[in-house]
N, C-alpha and C positions, 0 to 999 in steps of 0.2 A: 505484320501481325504480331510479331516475337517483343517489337518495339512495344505497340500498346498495350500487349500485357503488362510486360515490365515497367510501363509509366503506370499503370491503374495500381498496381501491387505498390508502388511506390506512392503514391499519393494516397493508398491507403493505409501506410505503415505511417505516412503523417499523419492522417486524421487521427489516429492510435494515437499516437503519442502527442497530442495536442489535447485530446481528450483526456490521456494520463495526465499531463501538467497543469489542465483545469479542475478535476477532480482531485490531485493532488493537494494543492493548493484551497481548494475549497475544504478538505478536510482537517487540514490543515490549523482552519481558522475558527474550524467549531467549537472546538473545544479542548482545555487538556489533559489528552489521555493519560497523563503520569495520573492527573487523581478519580479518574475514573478508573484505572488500574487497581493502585494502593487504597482510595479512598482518604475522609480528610486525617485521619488518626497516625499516618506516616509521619513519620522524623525528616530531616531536610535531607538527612544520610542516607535512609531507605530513598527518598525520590530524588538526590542527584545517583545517587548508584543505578536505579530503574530508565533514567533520562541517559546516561553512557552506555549500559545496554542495549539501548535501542534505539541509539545514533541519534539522540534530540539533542544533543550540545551542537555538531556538527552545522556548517551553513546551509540553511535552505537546500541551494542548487546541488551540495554535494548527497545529501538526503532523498533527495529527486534522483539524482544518478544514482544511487545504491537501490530505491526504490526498483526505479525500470530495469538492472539488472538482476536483482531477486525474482521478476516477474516474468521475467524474459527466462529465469534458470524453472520455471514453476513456482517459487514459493511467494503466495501471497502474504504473509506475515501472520501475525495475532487478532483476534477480531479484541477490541478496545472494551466492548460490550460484555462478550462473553469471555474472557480471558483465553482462545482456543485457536487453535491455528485457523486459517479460513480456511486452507484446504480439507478438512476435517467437515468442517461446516458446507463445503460446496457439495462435495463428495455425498456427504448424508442429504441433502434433498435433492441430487442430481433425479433418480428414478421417479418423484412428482414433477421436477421440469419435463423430462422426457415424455412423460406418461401425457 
C-alpha cells in the first residue's frame, strides 16, 4: 500500500513538472517581457540591466531550473503585466477563488 502511494505522489510530482516546462517554455515564447516591463522608450542600458536582473541572459535550461526552485521556495516572481509580485496578486483574489 506504502509502495502505491509513493509511485502515485511520484508520478505526480512528474506531471508538475512536465506541466511547469510546458508552460514555461510556452511563455517563454509569447512575448518580451523586458519591453513589456520598460516599455519602447528604454535605452539598451535600461533593458540589458533589466534582462540580468531577471536572469534573461542565462541559458534556457538554467532559467527553468532557477524557475522550479523559486516556486518550490514559494516565490512566483513578477507578473510581466502588472509589474507586481504574483504572490501579491494570488493572495488578493484567493477569498473569490475560495468563496
Amino acid at each position: 500500500m506504502l509502495l502505491l502511494i509513493l509511485r502515485r505522489v511520484a508520478q505526480g510530482a512528474l506531471v508538475l513538472l512536465v506541466v511547469a516546462l510546458i508552460s514555461f517554455f510556452m511563455f517563454r515564447f509569447v512575448g518580451d517581457p523586458v519591453q513589456s516591463l520598460l516599455g519602447q522608450e528604454a535605452t539598451v542600458a535600461d533593458r540589458e540591466a533589466l534582462m540580468d536582473r531577471l536572469g534573461l541572459n542565462d541559458h534556457i535550461l538554467i532559467q527553468f531550473k532557477d524557475f522550479v526552485f523559486r516556486v518550490l521556495e514559494g516565490d512566483f516572481g513578477v507578473s510581466y503585466r502588472l509589474s507586481r509580485p504574483v504572490n501579491e496578486l494570488i493572495l488578493e483574489r484567493l477569498p473569490a477563488t475560495l468563496e
